[in-house]
C-alpha distance (Angstrom), angle and dihedral (degrees) to the residues before:
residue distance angle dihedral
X1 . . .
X2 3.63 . .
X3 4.17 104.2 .
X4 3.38 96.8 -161.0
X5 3.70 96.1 59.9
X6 3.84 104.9 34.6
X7 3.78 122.7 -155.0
X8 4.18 89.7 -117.3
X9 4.41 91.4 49.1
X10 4.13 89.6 51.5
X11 3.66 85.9 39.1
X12 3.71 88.2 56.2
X13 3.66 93.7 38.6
X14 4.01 91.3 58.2
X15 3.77 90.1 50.9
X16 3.40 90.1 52.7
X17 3.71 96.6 54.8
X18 3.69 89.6 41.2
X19 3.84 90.1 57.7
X20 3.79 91.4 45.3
X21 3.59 94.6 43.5
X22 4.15 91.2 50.3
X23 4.07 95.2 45.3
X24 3.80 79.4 73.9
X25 4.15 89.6 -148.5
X26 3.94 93.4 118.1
X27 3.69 130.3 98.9
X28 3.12 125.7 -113.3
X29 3.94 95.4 -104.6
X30 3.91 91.1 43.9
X31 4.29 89.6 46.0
X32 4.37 86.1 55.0
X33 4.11 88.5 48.2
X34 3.84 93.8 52.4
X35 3.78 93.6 38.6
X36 4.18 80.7 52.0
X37 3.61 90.1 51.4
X38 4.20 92.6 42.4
X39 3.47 85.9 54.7
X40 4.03 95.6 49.9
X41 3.90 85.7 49.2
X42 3.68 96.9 53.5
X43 3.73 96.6 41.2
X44 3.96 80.5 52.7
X45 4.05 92.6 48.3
X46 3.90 95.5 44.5
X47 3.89 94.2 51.8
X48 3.92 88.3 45.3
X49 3.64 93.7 51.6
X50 4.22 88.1 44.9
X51 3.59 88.6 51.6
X52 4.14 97.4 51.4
X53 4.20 89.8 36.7
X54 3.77 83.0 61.3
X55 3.82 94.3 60.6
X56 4.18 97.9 40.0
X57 3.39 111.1 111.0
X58 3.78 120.5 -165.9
X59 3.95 122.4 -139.7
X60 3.75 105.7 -134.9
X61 3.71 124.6 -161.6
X62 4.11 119.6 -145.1
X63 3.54 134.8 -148.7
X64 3.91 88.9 -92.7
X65 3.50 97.0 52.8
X66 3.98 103.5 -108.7
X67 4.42 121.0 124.6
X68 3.72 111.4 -115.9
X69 4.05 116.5 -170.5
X70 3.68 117.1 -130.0
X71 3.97 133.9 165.9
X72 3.65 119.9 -93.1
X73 3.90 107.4 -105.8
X74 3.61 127.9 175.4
């Protein structure tokens, strides 16, 4: 995960541009470079959350009661 850009700060970032983009008191110029931007942050959210889905591991129980450890799949 990239630690200069957290998940939480683009996370932030796209709700910001969401909220600016929704008031609906932008021009048309400023609405395409926030939309740019909201697009930058999610690109940067979805690989984040790609990255840390590949490392879950889910604790499964079995028919005879013991925890196995698999990988998280979809």
């Amino acid at each position: 995960m990239n630690k200069e850009y957290p998940f939480e700060t683009a996370l932030r970032s796209l709700e910001t541009v969401v909220a600016r983009l929704e008031s609906g008191e932008l021009s048309l110029e400023e609405s395409l470079t926030c939309f740019e931007e909201g697009v930058r942050c999610a690109a940067r959210c979805q690989e984040q959350l790609k990255a840390v889905e590949a490392k879950v591991e889910v604790l499964l129980k079995q028919q005879d009661g013991t925890l196995t450890v698999e990988n998280f799949r979809e």
